[in-house]
C-alpha positions in Angstrom: 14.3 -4.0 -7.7 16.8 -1.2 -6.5 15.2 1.7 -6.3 13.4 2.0 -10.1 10.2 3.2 -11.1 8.9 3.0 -7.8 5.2 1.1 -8.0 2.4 0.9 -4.9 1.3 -1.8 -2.6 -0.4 -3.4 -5.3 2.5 -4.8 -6.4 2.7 -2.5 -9.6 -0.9 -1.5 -10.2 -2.2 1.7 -9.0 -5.3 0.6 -9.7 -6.5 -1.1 -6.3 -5.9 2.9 -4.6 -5.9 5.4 -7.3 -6.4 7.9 -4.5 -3.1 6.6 -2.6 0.1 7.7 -2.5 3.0 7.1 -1.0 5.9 10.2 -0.8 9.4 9.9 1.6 11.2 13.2 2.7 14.9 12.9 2.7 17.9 14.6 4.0 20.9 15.2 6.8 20.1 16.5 9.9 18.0 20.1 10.3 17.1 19.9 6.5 13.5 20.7 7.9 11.9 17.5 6.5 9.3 17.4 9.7 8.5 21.1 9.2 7.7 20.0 5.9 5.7 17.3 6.5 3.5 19.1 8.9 2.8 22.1 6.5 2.3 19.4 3.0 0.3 17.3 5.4 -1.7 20.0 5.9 -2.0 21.9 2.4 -2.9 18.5 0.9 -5.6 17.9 3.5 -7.1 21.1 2.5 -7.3 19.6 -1.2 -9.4 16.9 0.2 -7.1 14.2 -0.1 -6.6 11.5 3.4 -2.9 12.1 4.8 -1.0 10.4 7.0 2.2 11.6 8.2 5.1 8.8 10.2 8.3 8.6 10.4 11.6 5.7 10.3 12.6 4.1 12.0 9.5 4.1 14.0 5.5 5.1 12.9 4.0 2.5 15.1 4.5 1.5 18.6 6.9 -1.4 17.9 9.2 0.4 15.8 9.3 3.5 17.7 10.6 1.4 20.5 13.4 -0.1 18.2 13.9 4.0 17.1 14.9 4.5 20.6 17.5 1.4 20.6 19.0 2.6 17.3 19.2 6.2 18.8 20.0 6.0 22.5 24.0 6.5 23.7 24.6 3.6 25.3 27.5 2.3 26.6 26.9 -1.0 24.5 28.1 0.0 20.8 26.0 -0.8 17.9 28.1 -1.9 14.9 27.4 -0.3 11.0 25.9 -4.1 10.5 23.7 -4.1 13.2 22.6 -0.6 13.1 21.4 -1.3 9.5 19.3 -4.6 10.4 17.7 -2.8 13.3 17.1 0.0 10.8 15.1 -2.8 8.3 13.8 -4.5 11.1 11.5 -1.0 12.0 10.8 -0.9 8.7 9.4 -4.1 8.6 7.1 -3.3 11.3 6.1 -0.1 9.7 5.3 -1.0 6.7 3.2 -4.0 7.5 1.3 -1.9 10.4 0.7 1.6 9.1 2.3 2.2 5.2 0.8 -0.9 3.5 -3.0 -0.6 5.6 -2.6 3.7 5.0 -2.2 3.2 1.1 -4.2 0.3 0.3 -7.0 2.7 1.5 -6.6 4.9 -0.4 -4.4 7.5 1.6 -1.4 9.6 0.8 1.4 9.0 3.3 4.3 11.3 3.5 7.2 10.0 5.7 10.2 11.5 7.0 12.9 9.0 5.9 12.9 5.6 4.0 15.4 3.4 2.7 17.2 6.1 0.8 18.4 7.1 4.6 19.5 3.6 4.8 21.3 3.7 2.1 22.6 7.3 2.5 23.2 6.8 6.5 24.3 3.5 6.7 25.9 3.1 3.2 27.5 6.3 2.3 27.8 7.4 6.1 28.8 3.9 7.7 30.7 2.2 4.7 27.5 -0.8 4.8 28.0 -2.7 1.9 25.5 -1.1 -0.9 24.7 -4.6 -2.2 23.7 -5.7 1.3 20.9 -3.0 1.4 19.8 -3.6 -2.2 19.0 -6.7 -0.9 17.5 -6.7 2.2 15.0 -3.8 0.4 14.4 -6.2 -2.6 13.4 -8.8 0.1 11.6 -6.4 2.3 9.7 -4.4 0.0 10.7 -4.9 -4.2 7.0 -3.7 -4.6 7.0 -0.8 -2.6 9.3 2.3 -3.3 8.0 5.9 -3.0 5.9 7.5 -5.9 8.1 10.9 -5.1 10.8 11.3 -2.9 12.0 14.8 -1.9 15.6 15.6 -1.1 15.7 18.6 1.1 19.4 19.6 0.7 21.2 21.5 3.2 25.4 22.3 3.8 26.5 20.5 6.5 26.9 23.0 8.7 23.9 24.7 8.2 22.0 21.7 9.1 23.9 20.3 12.1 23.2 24.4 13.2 20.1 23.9 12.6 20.0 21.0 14.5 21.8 22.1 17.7 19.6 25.1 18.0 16.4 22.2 19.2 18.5 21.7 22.0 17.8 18.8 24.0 20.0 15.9 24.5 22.6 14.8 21.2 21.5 11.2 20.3 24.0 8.6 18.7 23.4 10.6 15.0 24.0 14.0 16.1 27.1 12.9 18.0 28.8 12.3 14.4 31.1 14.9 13.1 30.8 16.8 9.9 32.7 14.2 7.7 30.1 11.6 8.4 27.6 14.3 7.4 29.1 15.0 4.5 29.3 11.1 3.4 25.9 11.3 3.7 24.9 14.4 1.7 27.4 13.4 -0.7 25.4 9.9 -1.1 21.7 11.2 -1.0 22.7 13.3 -4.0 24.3 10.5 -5.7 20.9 8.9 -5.2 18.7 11.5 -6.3 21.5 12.1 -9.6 20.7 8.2 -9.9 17.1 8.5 -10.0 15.5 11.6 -11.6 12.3 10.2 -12.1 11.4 9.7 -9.0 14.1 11.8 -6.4 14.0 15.9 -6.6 15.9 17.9 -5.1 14.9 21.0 -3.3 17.2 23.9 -1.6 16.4 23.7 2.6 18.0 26.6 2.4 15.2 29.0 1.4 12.5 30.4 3.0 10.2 27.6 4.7 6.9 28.7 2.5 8.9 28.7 -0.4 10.0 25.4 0.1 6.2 24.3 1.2 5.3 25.6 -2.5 8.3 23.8 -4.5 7.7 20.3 -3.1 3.9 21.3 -3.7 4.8 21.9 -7.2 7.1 18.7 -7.4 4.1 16.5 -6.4 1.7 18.9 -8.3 1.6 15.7 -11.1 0.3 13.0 -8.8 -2.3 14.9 -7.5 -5.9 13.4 -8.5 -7.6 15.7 -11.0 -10.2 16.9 -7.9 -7.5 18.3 -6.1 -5.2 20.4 -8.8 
């Protein structure tokens, strides 16, 4: 499976959690996807509906300590190849100790990146052969795709702006210059032009409650009748 209807943890029923959910935020650098996530976190929690929030690479102890190796400037490079294993290998580690556990019972789980920032980062970004991905996803998780994945979509140079206004130390990501950037905004919309069904794509650009109330409105149709 490359990225189709995306199905649950039940291996294509929806059955076994109908209260589940599983949504990934996408986008380049100061697109706001953790400000989102906070703020849907908490308007869906006020719905009555069990959130979790995480993050790749990382979301568990393990992974995060393999986020910190992928992000780190060392003097030891980290070739496109490896950078893209490492990225899998997190994801492994997430998914079997915090995605899989969350949704089976019954949660919804929004987190900031997935495989489309695999394939968007390492594939558009780092040239990664696309077929390599496809299949270390189809191996990893051909059951598991998001139900709704958001595309928060931001020029270039308003997100690495964005970005530099944090402060603190660049990692090995924010180091990149804008053409990598824009290989990667360039391949997350190719994704979401790809997959209608399951990517939207919102303008970051726009006020931040006004973005909290499109994504509500894109996830409005999953929503269990109790909380519309």
């Amino acid at each position: 499976m490359s990225g189709g209807e995306p199905v649950d943890s039940a291996g294509g029923s929806r059955t076994s959690a109908p209260e589940g959910c599983f949504i990934s935020l996408e986008g380049i650098e100061g697109s706001g996807k953790s400000t989102l996530a906070r703020a849907l976190a908490a308007a869906l929690s006020q719905r009555g509906l069990s959130v979790i929030t995480t993050r790749e690479p990382g979301g568990t102890p393990l992974a995060e300590q393999l986020r910190g190796v992928l992000l780190a400037r060392g003097s030891e490079p980290i070739s496109p190849i490896t950078e893209t294993l490492l990225m899998f290998a997190a994801r492994s580690i997430h998914l079997a100790g915090l995605i899989r556990p969350a949704l089976e019972s019954g949660a919804w789980v929004i987190c900031d990146r997935y495989t489309d920032a695999t394939r968007a980062y390492q594939g558009a970004g780092r040239g990664v052969d696309r077929a390599l991905i496809e299949q270390l996803a189809l191996t990893l998780h051909a059951d598991l795709w998001p139900r709704r994945t958001l595309l928060l979509d931001v020029p270039v140079e308003v997100g690495c702006a964005r970005a530099r206004s944090r402060g603190g130390p660049a990692d090995r990501f924010d180091q990149e210059d804008q053409r990598f950037f824009e290989r990667v905004r360039s391949g997350y919309l190719e994704i979401a032009a790809s997959e209608p069904g399951r990517v939207r794509v919102l303008d970051a650009t726009v006020a931040p409650a006004l973005l909290v109330q499109q994504a509500l409105e894109l996830l409005s149709d999953l929503l269990p009748a109790r909380a519309r």
